[in-house]
C-alpha positions in Angstrom: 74.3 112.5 85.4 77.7 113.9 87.3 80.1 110.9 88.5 79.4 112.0 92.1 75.6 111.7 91.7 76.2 108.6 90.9 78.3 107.8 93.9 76.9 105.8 97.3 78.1 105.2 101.1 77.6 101.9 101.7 78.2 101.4 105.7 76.6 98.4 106.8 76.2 94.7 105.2 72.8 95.1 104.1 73.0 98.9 102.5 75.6 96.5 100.6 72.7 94.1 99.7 70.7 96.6 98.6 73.3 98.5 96.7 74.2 95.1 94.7 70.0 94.6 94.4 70.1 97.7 93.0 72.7 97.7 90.6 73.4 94.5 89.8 76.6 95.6 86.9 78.3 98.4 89.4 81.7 99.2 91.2 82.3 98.7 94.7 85.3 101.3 96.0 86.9 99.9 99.3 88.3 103.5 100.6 91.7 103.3 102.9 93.4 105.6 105.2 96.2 106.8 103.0 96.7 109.2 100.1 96.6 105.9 97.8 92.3 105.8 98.2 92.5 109.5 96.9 94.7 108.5 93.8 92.3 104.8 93.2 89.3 107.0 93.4 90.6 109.9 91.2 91.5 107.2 88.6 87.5 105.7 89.0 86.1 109.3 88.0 88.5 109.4 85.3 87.3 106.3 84.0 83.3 106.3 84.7 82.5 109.9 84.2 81.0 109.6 80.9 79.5 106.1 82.3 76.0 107.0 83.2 75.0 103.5 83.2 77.5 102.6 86.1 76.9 103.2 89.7 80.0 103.5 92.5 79.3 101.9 96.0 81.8 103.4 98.3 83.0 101.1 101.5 85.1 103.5 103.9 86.9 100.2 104.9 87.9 101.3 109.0 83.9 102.7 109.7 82.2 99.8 107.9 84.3 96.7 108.7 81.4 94.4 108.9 80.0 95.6 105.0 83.9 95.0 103.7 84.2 91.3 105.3 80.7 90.7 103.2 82.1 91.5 100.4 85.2 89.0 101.0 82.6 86.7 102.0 80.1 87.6 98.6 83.2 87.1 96.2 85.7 85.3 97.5 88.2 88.5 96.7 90.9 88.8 99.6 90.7 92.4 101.3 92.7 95.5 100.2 91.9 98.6 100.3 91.8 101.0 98.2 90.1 98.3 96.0 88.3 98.2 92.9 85.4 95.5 92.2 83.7 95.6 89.6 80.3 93.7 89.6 78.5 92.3 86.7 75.1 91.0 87.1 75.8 90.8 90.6 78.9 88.6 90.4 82.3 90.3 90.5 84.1 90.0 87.1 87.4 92.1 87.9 89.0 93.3 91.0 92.1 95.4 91.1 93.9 97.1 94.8 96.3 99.4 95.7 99.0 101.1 93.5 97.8 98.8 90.6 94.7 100.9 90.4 95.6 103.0 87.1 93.4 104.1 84.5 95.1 101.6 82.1 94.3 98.7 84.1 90.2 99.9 84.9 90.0 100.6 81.1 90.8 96.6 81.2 88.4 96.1 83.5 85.5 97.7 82.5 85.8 96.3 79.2 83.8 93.3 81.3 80.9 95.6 81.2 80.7 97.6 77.9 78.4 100.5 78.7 74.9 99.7 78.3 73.8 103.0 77.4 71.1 103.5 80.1 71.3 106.1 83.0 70.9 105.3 86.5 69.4 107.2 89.5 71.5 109.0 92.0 73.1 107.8 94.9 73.8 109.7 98.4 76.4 112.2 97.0 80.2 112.4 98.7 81.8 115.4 99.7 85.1 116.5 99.9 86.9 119.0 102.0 89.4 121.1 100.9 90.0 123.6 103.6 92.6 122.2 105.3 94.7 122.3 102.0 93.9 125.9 101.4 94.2 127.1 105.0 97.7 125.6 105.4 98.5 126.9 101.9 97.7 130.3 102.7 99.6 130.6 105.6 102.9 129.3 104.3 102.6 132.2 101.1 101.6 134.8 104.5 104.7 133.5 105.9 103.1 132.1 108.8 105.0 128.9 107.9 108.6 128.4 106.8 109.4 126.6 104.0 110.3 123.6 106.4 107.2 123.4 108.2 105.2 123.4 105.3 107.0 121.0 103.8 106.3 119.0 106.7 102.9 119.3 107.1 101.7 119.7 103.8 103.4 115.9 103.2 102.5 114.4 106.1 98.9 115.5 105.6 98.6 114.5 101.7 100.0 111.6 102.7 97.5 110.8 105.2 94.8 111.7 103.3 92.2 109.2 102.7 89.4 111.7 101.4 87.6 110.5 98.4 88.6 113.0 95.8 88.0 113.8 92.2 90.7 113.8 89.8 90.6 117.6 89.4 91.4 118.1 93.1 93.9 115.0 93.4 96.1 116.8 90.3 95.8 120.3 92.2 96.8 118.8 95.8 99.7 117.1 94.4 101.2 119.5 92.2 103.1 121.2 94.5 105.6 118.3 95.7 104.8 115.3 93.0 105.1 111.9 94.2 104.6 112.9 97.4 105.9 109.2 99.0 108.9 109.6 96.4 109.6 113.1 97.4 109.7 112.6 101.1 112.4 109.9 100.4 114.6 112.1 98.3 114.1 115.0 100.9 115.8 112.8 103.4 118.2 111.6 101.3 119.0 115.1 99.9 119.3 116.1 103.7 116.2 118.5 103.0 117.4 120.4 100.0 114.4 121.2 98.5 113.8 123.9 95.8 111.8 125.8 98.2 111.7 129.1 94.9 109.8 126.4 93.2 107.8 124.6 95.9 106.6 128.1 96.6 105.5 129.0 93.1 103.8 125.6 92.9 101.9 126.3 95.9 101.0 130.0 94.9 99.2 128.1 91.6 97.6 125.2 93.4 96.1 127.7 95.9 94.7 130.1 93.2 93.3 126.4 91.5 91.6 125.5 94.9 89.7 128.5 95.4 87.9 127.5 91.9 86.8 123.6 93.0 
């Protein structure tokens, strides 16, 4: 079964009591409002999409406040998000937030639940939008935006970007300016010297990519 089939919303305290009924050895995702949540949940896929034993509850932490704090209150785990709990006969076993979500560290921590084998129904599947991506793409390479405002808003919106993404579209997205946190510090540094030749080539290639997800 596909890694988004196996994917939930979890909005309220007692979808969370179900969820953790359910699947007693799962993951719990505690989604953000920044471009970090997209990276954490690009990482999970990465990690559990040959895992057909493991379910992912997703918590979209500023909509379901009340089924976060249950969690806190379930495990004892202090609140981040993005966060990654990991939940092994209904008891969490590893949690890791933030920055520190990397493939290397959730190989550590699933190694608290070695795959079991077994397949698991499927949840309420996510969606992810990518039209605002290729709309603004489109119109920078029309030259209805200048390299600068591009720049701009492409940034700022990747930046702001909380959308649970797979790892395919997180590598497409950010191809075209890195880092994005590191490169809108060396822009201002630089006093916004960019390489617009190859910002524009980069953008040509993730726009031809999007059109295929």
């Amino acid at each position: 079964m596909a890694f988004r089939d196996r994917v939930v919303n979890l909005s309220s305290p007692e979808a969370v009591d179900g969820f953790l009924e359910q699947y007693p050895t799962s993951i719990i995702f505690k989604a953000g409002t920044c471009h970090k949540t997209m990276q954490g949940f690009g990482f999970v896929q990465e990690k559990l999409e040959n895992r057909e034993d493991m379910m992912v509850g997703i918590i979209r932490v500023v909509e379901a406040r009340p089924a976060s704090d249950l969690i806190t209150d379930k495990t004892g785990i202090i609140h981040h998000s993005p966060q990654v709990i990991l939940f092994k006969e209904g008891k969490a076993v590893f949690d890791v937030d933030n920055w520190d979500i990397t493939p290397e560290v959730l190989d550590q921590g699933l190694s608290h639940a070695p795959d079991s084998g077994a397949t698991v129904e499927s949840g309420e599947r996510t969606s992810s939008d990518l039209g605002i991506y290729k709309r603004m793409i489109e119109q920078y390479l029309n030259g209805d935006l200048t390299d600068q405002q591009f720049e701009h808003v492409y940034t700022m919106t990747f930046r702001d970007d909380a959308s649970l993404r797979t790892r395919e579209e997180v590598e497409v997205l950010g191809s075209i300016f890195g880092d994005v946190d590191r490169h809108m510090e060396m822009h201002m540094m630089m006093a916004g010297k960019s390489n617009y030749d190859l910002i524009r080539e980069r953008a040509s290639a993730a726009f031809d990519q999007l059109k295929t997800l």
